[in-house]
C-alpha positions as CSV (number, residue, x, y, z in Angstrom):
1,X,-3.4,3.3,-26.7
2,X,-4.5,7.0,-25.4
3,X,-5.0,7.7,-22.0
4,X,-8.5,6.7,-21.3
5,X,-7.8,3.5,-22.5
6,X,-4.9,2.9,-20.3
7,X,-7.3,4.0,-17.4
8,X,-10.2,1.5,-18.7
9,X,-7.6,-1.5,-19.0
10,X,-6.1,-0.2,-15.3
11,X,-9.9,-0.2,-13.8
12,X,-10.4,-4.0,-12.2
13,X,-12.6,-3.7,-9.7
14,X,-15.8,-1.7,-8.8
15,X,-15.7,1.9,-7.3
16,X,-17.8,1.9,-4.2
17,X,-17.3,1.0,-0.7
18,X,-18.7,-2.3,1.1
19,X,-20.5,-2.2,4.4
20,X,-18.3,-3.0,6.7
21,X,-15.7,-1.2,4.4
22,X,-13.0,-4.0,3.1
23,X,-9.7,-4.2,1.5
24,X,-7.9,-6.7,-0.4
25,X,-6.6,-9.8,1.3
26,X,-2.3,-8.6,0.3
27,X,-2.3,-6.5,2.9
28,X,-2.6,-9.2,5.3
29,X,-0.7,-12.4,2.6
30,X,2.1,-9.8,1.8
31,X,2.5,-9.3,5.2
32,X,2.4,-12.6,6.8
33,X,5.0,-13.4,3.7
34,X,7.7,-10.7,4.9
35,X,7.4,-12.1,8.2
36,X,8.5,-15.5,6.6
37,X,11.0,-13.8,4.5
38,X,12.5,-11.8,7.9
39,X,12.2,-14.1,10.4
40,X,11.7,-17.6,9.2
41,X,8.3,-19.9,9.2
42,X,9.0,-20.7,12.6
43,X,9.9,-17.7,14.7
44,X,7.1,-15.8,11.6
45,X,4.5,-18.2,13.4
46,X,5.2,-17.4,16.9
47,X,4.8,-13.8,16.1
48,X,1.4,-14.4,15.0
49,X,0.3,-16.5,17.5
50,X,1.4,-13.9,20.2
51,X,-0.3,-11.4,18.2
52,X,-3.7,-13.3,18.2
53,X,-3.3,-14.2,14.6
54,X,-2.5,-18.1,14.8
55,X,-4.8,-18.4,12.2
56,X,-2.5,-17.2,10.0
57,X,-0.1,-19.8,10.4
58,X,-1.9,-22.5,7.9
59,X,-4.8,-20.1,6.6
60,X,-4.7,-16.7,4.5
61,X,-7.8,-14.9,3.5
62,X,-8.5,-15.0,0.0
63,X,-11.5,-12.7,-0.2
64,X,-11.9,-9.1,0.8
65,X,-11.2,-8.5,4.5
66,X,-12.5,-6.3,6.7
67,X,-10.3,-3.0,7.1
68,X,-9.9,-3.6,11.0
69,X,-8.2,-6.8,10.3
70,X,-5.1,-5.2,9.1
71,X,-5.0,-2.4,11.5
72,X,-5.3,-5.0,14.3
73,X,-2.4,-7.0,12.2
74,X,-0.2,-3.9,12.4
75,X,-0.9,-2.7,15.9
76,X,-0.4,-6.1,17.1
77,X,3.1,-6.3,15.5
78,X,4.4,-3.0,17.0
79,X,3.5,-4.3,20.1
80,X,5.4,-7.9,19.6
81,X,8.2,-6.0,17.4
82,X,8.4,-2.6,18.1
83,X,7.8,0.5,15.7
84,X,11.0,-0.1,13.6
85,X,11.3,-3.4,12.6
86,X,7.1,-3.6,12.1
87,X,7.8,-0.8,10.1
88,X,10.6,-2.8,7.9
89,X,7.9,-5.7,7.6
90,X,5.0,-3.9,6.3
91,X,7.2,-1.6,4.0
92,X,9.0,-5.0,2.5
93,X,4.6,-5.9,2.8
94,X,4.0,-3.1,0.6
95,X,6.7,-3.6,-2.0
96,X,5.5,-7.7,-2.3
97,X,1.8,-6.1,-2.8
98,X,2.8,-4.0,-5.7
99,X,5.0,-7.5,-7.3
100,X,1.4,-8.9,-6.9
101,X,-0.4,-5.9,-8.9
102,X,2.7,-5.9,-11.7
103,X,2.0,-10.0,-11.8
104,X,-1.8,-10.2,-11.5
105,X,-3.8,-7.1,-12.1
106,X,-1.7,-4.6,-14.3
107,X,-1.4,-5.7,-18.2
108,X,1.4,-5.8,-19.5
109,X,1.0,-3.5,-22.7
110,X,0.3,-0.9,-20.2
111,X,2.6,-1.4,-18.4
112,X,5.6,-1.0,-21.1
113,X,2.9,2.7,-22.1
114,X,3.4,3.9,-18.6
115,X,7.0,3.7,-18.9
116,X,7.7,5.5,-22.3
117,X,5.5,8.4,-21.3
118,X,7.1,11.5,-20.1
119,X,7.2,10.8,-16.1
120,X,4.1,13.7,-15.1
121,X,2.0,12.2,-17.7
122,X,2.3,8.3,-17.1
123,X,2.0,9.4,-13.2
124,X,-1.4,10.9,-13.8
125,X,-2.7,8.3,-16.0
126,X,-1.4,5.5,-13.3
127,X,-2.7,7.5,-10.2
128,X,-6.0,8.6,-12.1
129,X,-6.3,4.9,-12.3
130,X,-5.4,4.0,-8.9
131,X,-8.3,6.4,-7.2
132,X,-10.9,4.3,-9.8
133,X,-10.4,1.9,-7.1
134,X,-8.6,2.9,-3.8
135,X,-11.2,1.7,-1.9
136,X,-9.5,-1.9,-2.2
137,X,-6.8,-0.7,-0.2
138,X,-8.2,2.3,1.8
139,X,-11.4,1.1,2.9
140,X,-13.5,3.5,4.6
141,X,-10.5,6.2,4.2
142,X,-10.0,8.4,1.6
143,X,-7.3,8.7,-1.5
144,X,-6.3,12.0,-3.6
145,X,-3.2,13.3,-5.3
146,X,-1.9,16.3,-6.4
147,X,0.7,17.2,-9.7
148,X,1.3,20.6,-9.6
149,X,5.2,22.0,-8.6
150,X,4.9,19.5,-5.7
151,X,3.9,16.1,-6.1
152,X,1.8,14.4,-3.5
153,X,-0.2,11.1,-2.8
154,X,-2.9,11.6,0.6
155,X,-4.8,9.2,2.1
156,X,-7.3,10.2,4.7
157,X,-8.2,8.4,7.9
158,X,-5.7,6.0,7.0
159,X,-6.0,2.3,8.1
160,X,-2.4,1.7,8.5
161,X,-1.6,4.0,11.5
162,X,-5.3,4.2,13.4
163,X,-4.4,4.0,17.0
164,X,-1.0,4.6,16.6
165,X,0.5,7.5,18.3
166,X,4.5,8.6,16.9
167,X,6.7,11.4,16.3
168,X,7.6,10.2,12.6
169,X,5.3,9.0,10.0
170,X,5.2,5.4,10.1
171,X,2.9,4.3,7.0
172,X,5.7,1.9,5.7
173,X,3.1,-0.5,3.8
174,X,1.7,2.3,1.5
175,X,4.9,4.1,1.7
176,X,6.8,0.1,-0.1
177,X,3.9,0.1,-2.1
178,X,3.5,3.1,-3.8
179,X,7.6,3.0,-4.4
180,X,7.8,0.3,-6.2
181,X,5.0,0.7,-8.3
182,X,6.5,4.2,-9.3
183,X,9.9,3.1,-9.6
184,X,8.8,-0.2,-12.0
185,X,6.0,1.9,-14.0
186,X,7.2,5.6,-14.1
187,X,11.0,6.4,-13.1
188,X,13.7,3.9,-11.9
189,X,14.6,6.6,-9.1
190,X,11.2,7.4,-8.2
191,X,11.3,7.8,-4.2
192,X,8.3,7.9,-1.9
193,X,8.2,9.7,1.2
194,X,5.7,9.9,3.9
195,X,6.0,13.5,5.1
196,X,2.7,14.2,7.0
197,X,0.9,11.4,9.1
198,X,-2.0,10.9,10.9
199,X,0.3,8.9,13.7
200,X,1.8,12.5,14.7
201,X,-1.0,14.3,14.9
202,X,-1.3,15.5,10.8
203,X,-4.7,15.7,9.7
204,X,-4.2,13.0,6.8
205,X,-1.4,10.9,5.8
206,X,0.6,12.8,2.8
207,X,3.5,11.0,0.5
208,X,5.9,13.2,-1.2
209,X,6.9,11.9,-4.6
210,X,10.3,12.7,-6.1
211,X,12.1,11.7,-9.2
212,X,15.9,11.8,-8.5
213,X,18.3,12.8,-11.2
């Protein structure tokens, strides 16, 4: 299989953006899942019902949702949590949303291709695929990378960390996600670090991908 038929089997969904702009409904499952995983169905649902969320106790979306629910789900939980431990739920968030693309939306034959490839080239095949259709988990923001000596991942006007105000980047569900995809698909030592963020005051939010020895 060459490369533009790893990025045809990769490409699932449409690339445009829906008015109002939506992503997919793992950021919010994923999320609501961690808290379970952290905290226990119980102390999980009193969370979200001090957060406004009760109905995510019994009900999670299964459509596209609009991009403002998340952002409300996250600035809701650093309010109940505090920065930290929010950001420890939506990183673990993250990682459970790329076990969901690994399970459901990535085959398996390219899967096993991505990781024979030399780590640069399987890394621009799987991101080249990814921006087909960041718009599923962007929304109304934007999505690039760049390969050259340095490698990055950016994501403009980033959902994750609107109305957030920090001295450290704090984009811990892209940052899980983006991980574990790397370190299932490309390089079992991948790392992911988010280095610039639009939370302190960067212009976008920028993640720094390295490939430890």
């Amino acid at each position: 299989m060459k490369g533009p038929q790893l990025l045809a089997a990769l490409r699932r969904t449409p690339s445009h953006i829906t008015h109002p702009p939506r992503i997919g409904p793992n950021s919010i499952i994923r999320t609501v899942e961690a808290l379970h995983e952290a905290y226990g169905q119980t102390r999980a649902a009193e969370i979200l019902r001090c957060s406004g969320r009760a109905d995510l106790i019994d009900i999670l979306p299964v459509d596209m949702i609009d991009e403002t629910d998340f952002t409300q789900l996250v600035l809701a939980l650093r309010s109940q949590l505090g920065g930290p431990a929010a950001e420890r739920i939506l990183r673990r968030s993250g990682q459970l949303t790329a076990v969901y693309l690994l399970q459901n939306r990535i085959p398996q034959p390219v899967q096993y291709l991505l990781k024979i490839l030399p780590h640069r080239v399987g890394l621009r095949i799987l991101l080249q695929a990814i921006s087909k259709h960041a718009w599923t988990f962007v929304g109304s923001g934007t999505f690039s990378f760049q390969l050259d000596k340095t490698l990055y991942i950016s994501i403009g006007d980033c959902v994750e960390c609107r109305g957030v105000q920090a001295s450290a980047p704090v984009c811990s569900y892209y940052s899980g996600a983006f991980e574990h995809l790397l370190q299932t698909l490309i390089a079992p030592r991948a790392a992911v670090q988010e280095i610039v963020c639009i939370a302190c005051g960067g212009e976008h939010c920028q993640f720094r991908i390295t490939f430890n020895a």
